[in-house]
TORMARMI-848825 format. One record per residue (C-alpha): residue in three letters; residue number from 1; x, y, z. Coordinates in steps of 0.5 Angstrom, whole numbers, plus 500, padded with zeros to 3 digits. Example, Ala and Ser with C-alpha at 12.3 -4.5 7.8 and 13.67 -1.06 7.14 Angstrom:
<atoms>
ALA,1,525,491,516
SER,2,527,498,514
</atoms>
This chain:
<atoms>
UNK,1,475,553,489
UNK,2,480,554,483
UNK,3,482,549,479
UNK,4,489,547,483
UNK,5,484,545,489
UNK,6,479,542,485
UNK,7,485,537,482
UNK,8,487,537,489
UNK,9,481,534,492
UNK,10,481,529,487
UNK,11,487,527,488
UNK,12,486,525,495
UNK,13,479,523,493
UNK,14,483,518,489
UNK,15,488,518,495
UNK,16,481,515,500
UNK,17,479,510,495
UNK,18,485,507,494
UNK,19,487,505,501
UNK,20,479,504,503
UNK,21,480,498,497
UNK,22,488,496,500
UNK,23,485,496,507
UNK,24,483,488,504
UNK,25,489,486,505
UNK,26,491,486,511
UNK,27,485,482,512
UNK,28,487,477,507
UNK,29,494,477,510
UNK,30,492,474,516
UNK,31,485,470,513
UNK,32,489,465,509
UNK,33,496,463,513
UNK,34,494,456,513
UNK,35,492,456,506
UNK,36,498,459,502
UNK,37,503,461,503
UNK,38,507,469,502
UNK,39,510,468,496
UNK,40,504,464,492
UNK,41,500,469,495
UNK,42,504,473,493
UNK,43,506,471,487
UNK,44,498,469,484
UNK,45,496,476,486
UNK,46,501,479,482
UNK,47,500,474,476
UNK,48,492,475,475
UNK,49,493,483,475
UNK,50,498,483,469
UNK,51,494,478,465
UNK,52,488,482,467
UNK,53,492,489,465
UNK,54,496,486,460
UNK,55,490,486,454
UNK,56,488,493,456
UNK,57,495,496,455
UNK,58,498,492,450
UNK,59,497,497,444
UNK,60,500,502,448
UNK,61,507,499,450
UNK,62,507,498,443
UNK,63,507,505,442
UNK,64,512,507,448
UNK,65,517,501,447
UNK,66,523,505,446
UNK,67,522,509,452
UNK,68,520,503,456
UNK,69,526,500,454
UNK,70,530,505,455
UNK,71,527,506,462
UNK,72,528,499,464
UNK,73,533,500,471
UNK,74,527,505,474
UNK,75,522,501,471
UNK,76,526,494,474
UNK,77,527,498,481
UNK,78,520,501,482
UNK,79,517,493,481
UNK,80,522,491,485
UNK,81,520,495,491
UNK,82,512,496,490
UNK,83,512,490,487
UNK,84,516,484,489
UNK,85,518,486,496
UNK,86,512,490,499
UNK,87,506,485,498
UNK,88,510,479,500
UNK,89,514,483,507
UNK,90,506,484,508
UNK,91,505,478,507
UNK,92,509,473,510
UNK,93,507,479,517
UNK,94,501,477,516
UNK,95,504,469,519
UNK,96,507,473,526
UNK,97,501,478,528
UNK,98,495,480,527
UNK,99,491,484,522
UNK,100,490,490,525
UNK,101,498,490,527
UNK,102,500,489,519
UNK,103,496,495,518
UNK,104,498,499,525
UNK,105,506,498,523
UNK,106,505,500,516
UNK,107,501,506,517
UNK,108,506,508,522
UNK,109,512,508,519
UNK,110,511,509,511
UNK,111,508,515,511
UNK,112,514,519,515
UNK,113,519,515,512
UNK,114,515,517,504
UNK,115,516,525,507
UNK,116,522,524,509
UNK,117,524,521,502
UNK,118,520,526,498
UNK,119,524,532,502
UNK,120,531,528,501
UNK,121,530,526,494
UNK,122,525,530,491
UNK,123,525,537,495
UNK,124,518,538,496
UNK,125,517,542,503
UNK,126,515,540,509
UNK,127,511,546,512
UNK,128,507,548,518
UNK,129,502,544,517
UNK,130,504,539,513
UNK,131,508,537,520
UNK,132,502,538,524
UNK,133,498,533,521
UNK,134,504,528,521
UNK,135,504,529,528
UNK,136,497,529,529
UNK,137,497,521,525
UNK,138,503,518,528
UNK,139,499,520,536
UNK,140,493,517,533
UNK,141,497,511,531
UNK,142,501,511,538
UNK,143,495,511,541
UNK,144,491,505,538
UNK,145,498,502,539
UNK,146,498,504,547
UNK,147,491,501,547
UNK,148,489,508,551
UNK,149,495,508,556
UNK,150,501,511,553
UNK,151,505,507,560
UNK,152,504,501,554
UNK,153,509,504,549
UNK,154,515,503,555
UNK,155,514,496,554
UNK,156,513,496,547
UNK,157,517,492,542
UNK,158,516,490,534
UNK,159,515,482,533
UNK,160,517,478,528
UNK,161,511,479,524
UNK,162,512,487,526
UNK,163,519,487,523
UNK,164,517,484,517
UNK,165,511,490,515
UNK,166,515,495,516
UNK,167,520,492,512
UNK,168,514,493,507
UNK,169,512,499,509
UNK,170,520,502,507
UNK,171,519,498,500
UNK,172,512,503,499
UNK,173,515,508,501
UNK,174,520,508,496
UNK,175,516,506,491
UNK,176,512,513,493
UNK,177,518,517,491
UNK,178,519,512,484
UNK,179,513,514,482
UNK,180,514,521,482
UNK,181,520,520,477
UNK,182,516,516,472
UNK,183,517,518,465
UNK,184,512,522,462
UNK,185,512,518,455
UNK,186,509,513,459
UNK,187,502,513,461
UNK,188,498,510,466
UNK,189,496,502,464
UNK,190,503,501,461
UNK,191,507,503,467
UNK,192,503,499,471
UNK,193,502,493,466
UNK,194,509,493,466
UNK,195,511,494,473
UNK,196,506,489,474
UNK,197,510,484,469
UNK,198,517,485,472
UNK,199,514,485,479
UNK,200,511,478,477
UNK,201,517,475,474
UNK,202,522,477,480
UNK,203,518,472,484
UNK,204,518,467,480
UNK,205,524,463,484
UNK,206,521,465,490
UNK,207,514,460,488
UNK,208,519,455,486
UNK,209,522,455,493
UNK,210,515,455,496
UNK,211,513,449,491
UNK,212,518,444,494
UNK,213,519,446,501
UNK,214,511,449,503
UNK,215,504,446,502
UNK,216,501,446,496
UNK,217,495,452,495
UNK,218,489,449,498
UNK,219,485,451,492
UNK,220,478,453,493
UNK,221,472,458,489
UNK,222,474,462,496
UNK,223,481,462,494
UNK,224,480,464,487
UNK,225,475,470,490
UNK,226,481,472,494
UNK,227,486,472,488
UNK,228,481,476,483
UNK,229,480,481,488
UNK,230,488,481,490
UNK,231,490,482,483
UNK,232,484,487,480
UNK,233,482,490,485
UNK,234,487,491,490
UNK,235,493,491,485
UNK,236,490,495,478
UNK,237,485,498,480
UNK,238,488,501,487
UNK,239,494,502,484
UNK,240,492,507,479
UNK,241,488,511,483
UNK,242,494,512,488
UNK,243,499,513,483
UNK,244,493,518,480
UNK,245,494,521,487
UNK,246,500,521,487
UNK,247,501,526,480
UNK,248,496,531,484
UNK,249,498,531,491
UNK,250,505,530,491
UNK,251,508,523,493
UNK,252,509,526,501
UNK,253,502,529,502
UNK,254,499,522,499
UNK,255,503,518,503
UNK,256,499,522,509
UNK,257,493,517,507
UNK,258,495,511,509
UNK,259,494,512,515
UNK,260,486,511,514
UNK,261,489,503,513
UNK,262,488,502,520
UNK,263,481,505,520
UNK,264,478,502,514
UNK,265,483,496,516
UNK,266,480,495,524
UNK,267,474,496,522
UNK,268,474,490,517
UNK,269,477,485,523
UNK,270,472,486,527
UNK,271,466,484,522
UNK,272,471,479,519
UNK,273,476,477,524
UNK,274,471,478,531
UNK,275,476,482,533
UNK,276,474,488,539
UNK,277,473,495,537
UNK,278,472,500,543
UNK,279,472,507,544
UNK,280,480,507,543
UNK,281,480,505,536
UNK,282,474,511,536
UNK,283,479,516,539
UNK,284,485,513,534
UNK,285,480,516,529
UNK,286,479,523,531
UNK,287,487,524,531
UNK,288,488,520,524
UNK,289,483,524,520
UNK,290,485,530,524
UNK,291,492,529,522
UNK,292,490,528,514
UNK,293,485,535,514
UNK,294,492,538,517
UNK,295,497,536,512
UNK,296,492,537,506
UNK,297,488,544,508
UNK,298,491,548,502
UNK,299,487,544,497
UNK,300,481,546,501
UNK,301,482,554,501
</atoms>
């Protein structure tokens, strides 16, 4: 394997980890609904990753200031869409549906929508096989929605909770094609660190609102460990892994492994949530990760 490949099959190593770790969410988003609400949530999530980023990027956003705040309307959008909005349209579906369905709907429709985006915006081509794997994941998603028997997709329609996912899952996809514009005088820590910021400064009126018209977070050791994993886990460190991903395959071909979220996400419900998982998750699978060896077969040659 050249060093294209390699770097490639680290890029999607990346790719597999961040989304096994992301999976959580989903979880969360349906675990905590009577404790605290979407925007709080939200809100401390955000909040605990840019004081745990912060310290560590610090002397590097003072090097790269100029260019930072000169890049201050691509860094505003970027927080906005894969910050402010993505997590907490997820959230607030997490009030209406279930957690397999959060991630069924994001799996989805995010990555068709981040290939589409990329081909439109970013030219990057959309081969033979990279279709083909699209395909292969759309049908295992389709046919976990049809629970086996494509007759179900006649009667099918999106619910509330469904609609707001995929709003998040439009946001991430844009998000997916923000990056890749990322200023090279920006390194890795201080994009985030700062994303991360703006992101959490964006909600800060939408936590207020919930101070006044919700009920307060019921704070526990249970609800700390939520946030601590929100925040460093599920936003640092998955968000440097995929944005790592992104700069190897390219923002169209990382987006195909979003669909292993309902995977990992399935599987999670059932240990955590009880939910039932049958052969028709299995054969989900199959067709999911077919999909994600098709559209990325070159990194393997």
């Amino acid at each position: 394997m050249n060093t294209s490949g390699k770097n490639q099959l680290a890029g999607a190593g990346l790719a597999l980890l961040a989304v096994m770790i992301w999976s959580g969410n989903f979880i969360i988003a349906r675990a905590v609904i009577h404790d605290i609400s979407p925007f709080s949530l939200s809100f401390f999530r955000w909040l605990c990753a840019a004081l745990f980023i912060l310290p560590f990027a610090a002397r590097k956003i003072y090097q790269e200031r100029y260019i930072i705040i000169s890049s201050w309307k691509y860094l505003f959008w970027t927080a906005l869409f894969g910050i402010t909005l993505f997590n907490t349209f997820v959230y607030i579906g997490g009030h209406y549906t279930t957690a397999i369905n959060l991630a069924l709907i994001g799996t989805t429709s995010s990555p068709i929508i981040a290939i589409i985006l990329a081909r439109i915006f970013l030219k990057e081509e959309i081969g033979l096989l990279k279709f083909a794997g699209v395909a292969f994941c759309i049908s295992g998603v389709l046919f976990l929605l049809s629970k086996g028997d494509w007759r179900n997709l006649v009667n099918f329609h999106f619910s509330t909770g469904d609609k707001w996912v995929l709003l998040g899952a439009s946001c991430f996809a844009v998000y997916n094609i923000l990056t890749r514009k990322k200023p090279a005088g920006i390194s890795a820590n201080s994009f985030l660190a700062v994303i991360f910021s703006i992101g959490t400064i964006l909600l800060v009126p939408f936590f207020i609102w919930d101070i006044k018209h919700k009920p307060p977070v019921q704070w526990n050791a249970n609800m700390v460990y939520i946030i601590l994993f929100l925040g460093i886990g599920s936003s640092f460190i998955s968000y440097l892994l995929w944005n790592s991903a992104i700069e190897r395959l390219g923002a169209g071909r990382t987006a195909i492994f979003g669909n292993l979220l309902i995977i990992f996400s399935s599987i999670e419900a059932t240990l955590i949530l009880h939910e039932a998982f049958t052969w028709i998750h299995i054969v989900g699978m199959v067709l999911v990760f077919s999909g994600i060896l098709l559209a990325n077969w070159k990194m393997f040659k």
